[in-house]
PyMOL Python script that loads the backbone (N, CA, C, O; Angstrom):
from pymol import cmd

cmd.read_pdbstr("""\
ATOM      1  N   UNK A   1       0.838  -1.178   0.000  1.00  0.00           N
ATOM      2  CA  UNK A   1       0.000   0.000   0.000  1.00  0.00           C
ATOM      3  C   UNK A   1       0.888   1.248   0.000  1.00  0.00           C
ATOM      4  O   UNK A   1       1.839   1.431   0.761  1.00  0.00           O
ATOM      5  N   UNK A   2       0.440   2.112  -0.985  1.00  0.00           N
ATOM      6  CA  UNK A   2       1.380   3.561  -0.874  1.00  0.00           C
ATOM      7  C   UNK A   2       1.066   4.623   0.156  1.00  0.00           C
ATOM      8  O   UNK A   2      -0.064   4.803   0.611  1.00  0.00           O
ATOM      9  N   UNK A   3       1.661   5.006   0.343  1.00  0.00           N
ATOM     10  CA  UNK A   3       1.704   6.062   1.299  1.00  0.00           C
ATOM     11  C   UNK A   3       0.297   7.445   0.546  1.00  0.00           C
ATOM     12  O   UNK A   3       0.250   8.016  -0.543  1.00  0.00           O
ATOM     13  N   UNK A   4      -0.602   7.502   1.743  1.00  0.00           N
ATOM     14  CA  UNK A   4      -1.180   8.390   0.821  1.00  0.00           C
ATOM     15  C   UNK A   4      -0.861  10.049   1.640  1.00  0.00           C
ATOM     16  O   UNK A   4      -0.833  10.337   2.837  1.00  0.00           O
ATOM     17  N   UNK A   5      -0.659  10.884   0.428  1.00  0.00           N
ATOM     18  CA  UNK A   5      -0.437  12.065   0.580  1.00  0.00           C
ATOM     19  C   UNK A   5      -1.412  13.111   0.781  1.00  0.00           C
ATOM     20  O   UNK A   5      -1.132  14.309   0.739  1.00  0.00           O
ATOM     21  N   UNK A   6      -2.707  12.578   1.027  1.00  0.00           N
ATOM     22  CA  UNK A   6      -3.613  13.112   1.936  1.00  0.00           C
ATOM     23  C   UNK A   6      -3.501  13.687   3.194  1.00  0.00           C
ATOM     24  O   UNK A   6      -3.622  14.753   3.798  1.00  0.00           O
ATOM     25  N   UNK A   7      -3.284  12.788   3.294  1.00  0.00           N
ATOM     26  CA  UNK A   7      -2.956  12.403   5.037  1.00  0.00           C
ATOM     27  C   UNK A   7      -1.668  12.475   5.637  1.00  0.00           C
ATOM     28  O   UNK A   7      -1.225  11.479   6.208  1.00  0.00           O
ATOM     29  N   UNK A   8      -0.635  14.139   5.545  1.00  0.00           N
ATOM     30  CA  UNK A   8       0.568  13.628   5.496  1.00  0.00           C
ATOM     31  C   UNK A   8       1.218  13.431   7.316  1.00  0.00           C
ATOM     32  O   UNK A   8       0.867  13.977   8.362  1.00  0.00           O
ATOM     33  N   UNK A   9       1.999  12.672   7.087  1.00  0.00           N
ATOM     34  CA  UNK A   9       2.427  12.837   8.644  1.00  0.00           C
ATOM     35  C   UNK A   9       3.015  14.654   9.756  1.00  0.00           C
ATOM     36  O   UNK A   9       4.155  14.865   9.340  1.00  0.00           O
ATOM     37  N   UNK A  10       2.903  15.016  10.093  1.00  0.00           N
ATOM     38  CA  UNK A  10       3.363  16.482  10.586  1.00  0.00           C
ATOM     39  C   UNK A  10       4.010  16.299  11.965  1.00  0.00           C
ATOM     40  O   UNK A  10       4.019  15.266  12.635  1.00  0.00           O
ATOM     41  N   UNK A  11       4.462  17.293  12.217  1.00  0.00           N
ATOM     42  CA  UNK A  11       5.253  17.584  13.773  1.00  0.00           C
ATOM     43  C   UNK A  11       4.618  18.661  14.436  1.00  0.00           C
ATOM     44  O   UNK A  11       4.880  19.809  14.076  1.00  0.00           O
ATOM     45  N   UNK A  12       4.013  18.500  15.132  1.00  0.00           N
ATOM     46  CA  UNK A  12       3.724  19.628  16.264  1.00  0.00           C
ATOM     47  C   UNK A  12       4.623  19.954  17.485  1.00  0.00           C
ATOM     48  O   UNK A  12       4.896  19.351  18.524  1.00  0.00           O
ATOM     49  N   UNK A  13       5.138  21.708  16.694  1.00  0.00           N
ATOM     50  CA  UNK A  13       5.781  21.582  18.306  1.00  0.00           C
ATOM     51  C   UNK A  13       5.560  22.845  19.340  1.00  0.00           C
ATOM     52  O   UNK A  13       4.896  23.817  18.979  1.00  0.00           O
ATOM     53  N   UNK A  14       6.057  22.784  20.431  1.00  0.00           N
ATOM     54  CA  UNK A  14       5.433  23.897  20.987  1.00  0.00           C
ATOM     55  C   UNK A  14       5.721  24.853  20.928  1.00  0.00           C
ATOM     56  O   UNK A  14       6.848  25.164  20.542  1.00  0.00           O
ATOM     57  N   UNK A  15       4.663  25.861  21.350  1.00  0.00           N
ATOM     58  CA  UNK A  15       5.259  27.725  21.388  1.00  0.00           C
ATOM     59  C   UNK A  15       5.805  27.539  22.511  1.00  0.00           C
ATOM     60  O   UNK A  15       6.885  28.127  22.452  1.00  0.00           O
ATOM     61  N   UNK A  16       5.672  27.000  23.629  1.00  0.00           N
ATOM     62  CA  UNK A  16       6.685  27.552  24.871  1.00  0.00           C
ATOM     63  C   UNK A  16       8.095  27.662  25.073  1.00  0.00           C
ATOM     64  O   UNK A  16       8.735  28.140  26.009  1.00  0.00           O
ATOM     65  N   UNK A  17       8.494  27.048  23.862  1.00  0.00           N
ATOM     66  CA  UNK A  17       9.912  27.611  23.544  1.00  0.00           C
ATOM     67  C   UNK A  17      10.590  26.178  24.045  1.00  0.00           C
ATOM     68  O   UNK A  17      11.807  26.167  23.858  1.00  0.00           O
ATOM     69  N   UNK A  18       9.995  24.829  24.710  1.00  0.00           N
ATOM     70  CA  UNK A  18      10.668  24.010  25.535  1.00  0.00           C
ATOM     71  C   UNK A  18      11.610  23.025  24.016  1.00  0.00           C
ATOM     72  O   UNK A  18      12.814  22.796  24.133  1.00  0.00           O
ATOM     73  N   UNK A  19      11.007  22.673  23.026  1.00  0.00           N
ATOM     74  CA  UNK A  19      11.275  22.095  21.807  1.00  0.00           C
ATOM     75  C   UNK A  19      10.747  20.716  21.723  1.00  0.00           C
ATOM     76  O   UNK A  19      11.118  19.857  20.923  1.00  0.00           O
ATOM     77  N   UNK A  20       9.629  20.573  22.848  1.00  0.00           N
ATOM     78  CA  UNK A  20       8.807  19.310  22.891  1.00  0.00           C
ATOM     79  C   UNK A  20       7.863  19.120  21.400  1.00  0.00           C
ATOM     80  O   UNK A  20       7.307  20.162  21.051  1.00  0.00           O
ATOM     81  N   UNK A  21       7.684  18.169  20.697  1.00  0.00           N
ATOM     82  CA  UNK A  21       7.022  18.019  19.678  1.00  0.00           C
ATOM     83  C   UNK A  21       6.152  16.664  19.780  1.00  0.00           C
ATOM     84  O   UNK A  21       6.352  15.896  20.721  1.00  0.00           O
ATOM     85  N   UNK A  22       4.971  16.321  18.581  1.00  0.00           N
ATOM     86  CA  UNK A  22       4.288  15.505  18.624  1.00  0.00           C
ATOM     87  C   UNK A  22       4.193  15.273  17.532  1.00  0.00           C
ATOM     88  O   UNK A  22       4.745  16.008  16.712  1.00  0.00           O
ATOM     89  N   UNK A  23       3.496  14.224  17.160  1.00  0.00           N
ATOM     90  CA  UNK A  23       3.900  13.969  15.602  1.00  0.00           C
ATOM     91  C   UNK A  23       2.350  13.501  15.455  1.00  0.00           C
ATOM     92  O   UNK A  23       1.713  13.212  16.469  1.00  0.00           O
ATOM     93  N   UNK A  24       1.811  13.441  14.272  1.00  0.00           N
ATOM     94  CA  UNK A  24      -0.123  13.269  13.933  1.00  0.00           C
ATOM     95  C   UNK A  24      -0.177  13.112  12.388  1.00  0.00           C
ATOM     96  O   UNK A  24       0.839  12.879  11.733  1.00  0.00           O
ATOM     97  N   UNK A  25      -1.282  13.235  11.893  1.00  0.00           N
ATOM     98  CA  UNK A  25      -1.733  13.125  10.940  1.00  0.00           C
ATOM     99  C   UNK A  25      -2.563  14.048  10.811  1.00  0.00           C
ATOM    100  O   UNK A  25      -3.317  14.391  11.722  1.00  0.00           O
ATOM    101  N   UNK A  26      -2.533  14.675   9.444  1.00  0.00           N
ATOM    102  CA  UNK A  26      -3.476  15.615   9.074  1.00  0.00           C
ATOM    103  C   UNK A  26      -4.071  15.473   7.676  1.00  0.00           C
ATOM    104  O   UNK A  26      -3.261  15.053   6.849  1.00  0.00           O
ATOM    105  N   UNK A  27      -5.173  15.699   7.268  1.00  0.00           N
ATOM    106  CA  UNK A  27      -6.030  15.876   6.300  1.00  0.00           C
ATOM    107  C   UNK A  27      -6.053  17.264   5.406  1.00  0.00           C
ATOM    108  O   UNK A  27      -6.739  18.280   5.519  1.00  0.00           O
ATOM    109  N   UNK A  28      -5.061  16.902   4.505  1.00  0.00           N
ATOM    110  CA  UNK A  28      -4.881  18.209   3.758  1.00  0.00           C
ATOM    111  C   UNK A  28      -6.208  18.953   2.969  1.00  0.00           C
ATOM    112  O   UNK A  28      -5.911  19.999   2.393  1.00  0.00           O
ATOM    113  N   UNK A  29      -7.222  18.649   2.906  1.00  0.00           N
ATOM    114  CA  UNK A  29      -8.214  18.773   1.961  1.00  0.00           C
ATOM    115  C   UNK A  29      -8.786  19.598   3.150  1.00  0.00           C
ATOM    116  O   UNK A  29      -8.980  20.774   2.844  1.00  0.00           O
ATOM    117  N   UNK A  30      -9.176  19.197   4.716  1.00  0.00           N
ATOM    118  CA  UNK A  30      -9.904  19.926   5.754  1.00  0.00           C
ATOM    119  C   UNK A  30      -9.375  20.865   6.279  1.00  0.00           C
ATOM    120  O   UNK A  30      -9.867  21.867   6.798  1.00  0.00           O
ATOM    121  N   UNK A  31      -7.772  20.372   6.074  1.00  0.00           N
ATOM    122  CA  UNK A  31      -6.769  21.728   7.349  1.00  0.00           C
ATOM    123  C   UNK A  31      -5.828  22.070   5.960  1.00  0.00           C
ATOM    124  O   UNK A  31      -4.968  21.211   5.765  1.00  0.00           O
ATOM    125  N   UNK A  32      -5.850  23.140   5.003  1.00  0.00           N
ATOM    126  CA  UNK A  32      -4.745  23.144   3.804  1.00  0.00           C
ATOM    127  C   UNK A  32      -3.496  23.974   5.062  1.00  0.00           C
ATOM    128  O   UNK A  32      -2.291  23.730   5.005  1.00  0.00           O
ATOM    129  N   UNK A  33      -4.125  24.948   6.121  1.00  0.00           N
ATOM    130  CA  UNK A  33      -3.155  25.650   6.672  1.00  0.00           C
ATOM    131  C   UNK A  33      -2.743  24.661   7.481  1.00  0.00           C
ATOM    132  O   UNK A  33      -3.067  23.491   7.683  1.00  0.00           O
ATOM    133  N   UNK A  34      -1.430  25.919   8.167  1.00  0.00           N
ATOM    134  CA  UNK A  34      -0.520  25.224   9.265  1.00  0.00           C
ATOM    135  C   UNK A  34      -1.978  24.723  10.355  1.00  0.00           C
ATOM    136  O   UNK A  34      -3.068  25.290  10.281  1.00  0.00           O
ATOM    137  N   UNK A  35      -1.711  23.706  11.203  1.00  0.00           N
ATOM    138  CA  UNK A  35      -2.465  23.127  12.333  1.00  0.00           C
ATOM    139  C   UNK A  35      -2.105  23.676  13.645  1.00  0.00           C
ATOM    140  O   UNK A  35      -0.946  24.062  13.794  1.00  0.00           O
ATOM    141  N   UNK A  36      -3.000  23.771  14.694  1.00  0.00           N
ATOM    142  CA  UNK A  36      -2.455  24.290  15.855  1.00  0.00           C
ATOM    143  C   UNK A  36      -3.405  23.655  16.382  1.00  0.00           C
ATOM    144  O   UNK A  36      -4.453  23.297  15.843  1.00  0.00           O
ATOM    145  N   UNK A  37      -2.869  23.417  18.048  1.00  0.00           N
ATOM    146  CA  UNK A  37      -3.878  22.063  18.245  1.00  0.00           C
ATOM    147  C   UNK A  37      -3.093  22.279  20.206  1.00  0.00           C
ATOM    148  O   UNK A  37      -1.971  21.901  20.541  1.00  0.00           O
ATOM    149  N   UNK A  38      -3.876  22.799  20.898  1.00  0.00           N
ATOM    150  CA  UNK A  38      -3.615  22.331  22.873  1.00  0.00           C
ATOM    151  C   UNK A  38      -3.338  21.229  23.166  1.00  0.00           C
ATOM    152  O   UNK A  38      -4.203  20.375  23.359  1.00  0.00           O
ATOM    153  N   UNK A  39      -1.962  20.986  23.272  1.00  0.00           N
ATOM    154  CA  UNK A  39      -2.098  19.664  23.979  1.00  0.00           C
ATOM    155  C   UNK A  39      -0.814  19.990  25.273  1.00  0.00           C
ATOM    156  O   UNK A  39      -0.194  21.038  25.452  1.00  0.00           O
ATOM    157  N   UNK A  40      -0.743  19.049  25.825  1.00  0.00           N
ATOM    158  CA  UNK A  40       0.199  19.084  26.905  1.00  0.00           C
ATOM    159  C   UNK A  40       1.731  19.052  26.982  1.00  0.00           C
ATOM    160  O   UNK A  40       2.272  17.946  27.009  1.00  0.00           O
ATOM    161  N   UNK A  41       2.519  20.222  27.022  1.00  0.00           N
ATOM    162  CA  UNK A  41       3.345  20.148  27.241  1.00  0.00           C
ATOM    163  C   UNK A  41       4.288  19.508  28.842  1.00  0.00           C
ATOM    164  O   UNK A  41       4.031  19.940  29.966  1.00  0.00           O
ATOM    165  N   UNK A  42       5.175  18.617  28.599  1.00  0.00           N
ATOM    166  CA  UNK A  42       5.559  17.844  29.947  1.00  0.00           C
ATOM    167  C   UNK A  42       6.742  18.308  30.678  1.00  0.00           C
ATOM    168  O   UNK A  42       7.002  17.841  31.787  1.00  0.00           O
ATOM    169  N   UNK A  43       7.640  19.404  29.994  1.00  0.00           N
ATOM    170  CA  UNK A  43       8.415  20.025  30.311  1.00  0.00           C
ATOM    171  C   UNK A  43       8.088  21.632  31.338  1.00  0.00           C
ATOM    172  O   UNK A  43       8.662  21.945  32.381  1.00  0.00           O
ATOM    173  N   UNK A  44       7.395  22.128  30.873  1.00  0.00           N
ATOM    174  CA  UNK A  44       6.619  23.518  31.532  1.00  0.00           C
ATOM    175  C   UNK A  44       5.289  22.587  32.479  1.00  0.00           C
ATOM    176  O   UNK A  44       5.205  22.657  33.705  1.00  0.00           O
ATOM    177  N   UNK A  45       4.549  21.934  31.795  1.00  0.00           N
ATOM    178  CA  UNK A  45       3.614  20.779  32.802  1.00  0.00           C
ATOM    179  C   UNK A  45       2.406  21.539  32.694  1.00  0.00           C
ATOM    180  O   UNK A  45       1.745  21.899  33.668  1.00  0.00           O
ATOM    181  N   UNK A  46       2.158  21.752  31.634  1.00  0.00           N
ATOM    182  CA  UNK A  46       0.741  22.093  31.083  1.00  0.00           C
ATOM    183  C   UNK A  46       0.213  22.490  29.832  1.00  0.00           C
ATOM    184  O   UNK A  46       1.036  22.459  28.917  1.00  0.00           O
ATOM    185  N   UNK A  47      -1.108  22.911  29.493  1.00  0.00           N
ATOM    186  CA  UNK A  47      -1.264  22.860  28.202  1.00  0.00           C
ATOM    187  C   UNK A  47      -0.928  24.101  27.283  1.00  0.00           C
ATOM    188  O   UNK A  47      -1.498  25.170  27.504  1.00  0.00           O
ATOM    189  N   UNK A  48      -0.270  24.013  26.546  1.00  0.00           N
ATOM    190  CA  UNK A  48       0.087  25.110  25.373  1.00  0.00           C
ATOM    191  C   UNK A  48      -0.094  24.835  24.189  1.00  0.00           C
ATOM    192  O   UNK A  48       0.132  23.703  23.760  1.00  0.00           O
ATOM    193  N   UNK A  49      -0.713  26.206  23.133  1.00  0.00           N
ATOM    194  CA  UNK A  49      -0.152  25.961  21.475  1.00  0.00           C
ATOM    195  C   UNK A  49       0.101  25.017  20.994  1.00  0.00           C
ATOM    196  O   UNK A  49      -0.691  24.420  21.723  1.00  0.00           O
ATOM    197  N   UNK A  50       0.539  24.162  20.331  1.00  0.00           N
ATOM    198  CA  UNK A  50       1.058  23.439  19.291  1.00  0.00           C
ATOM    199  C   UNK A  50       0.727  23.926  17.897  1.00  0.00           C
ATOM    200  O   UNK A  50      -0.454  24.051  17.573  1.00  0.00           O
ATOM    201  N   UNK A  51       1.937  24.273  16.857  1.00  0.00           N
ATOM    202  CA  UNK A  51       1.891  24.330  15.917  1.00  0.00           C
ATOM    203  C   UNK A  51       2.758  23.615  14.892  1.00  0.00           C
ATOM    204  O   UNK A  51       3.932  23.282  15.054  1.00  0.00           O
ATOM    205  N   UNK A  52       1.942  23.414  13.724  1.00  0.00           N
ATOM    206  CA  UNK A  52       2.900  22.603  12.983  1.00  0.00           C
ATOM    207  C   UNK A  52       3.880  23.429  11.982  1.00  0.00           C
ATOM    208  O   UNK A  52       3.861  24.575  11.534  1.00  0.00           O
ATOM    209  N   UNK A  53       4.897  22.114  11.819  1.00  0.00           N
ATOM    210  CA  UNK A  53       6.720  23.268  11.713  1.00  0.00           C
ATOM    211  C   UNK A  53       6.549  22.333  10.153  1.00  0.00           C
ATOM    212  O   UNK A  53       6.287  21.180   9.810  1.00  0.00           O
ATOM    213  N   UNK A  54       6.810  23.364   9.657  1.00  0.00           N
ATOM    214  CA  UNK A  54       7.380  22.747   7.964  1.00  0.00           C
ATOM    215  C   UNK A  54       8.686  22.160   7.914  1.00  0.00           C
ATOM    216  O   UNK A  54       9.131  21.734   6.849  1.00  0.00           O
TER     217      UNK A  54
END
""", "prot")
cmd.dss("prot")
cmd.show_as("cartoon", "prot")
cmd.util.cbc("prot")
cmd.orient("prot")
């Protein structure tokens, strides 16, 4: 099965400056922009930003 380019893999990482990242899937057709998405940072120890890094 090929990899579909829909759906490409991304990195989310945080604004708090710590350089914690997450990695997801996104749906280029629903989100064409960058993604930003709250989730938990474990370094600062709470929730911040996430944006995705080209």
């Amino acid at each position: 099965m090929a990899r579909n380019e829909l759906r490409p893999v991304v990195k989310l990482r945080s604004t708090a400056g710590t350089g914690h990242t997450y990695v997801t899937r996104k749906n280029r057709r629903n989100d064409p922009d960058r993604l930003t998405l709250r989730k938990y940072d474990p370094v600062v120890r709470r929730h911040v930003p996430y944006r995705e890094e080209r």
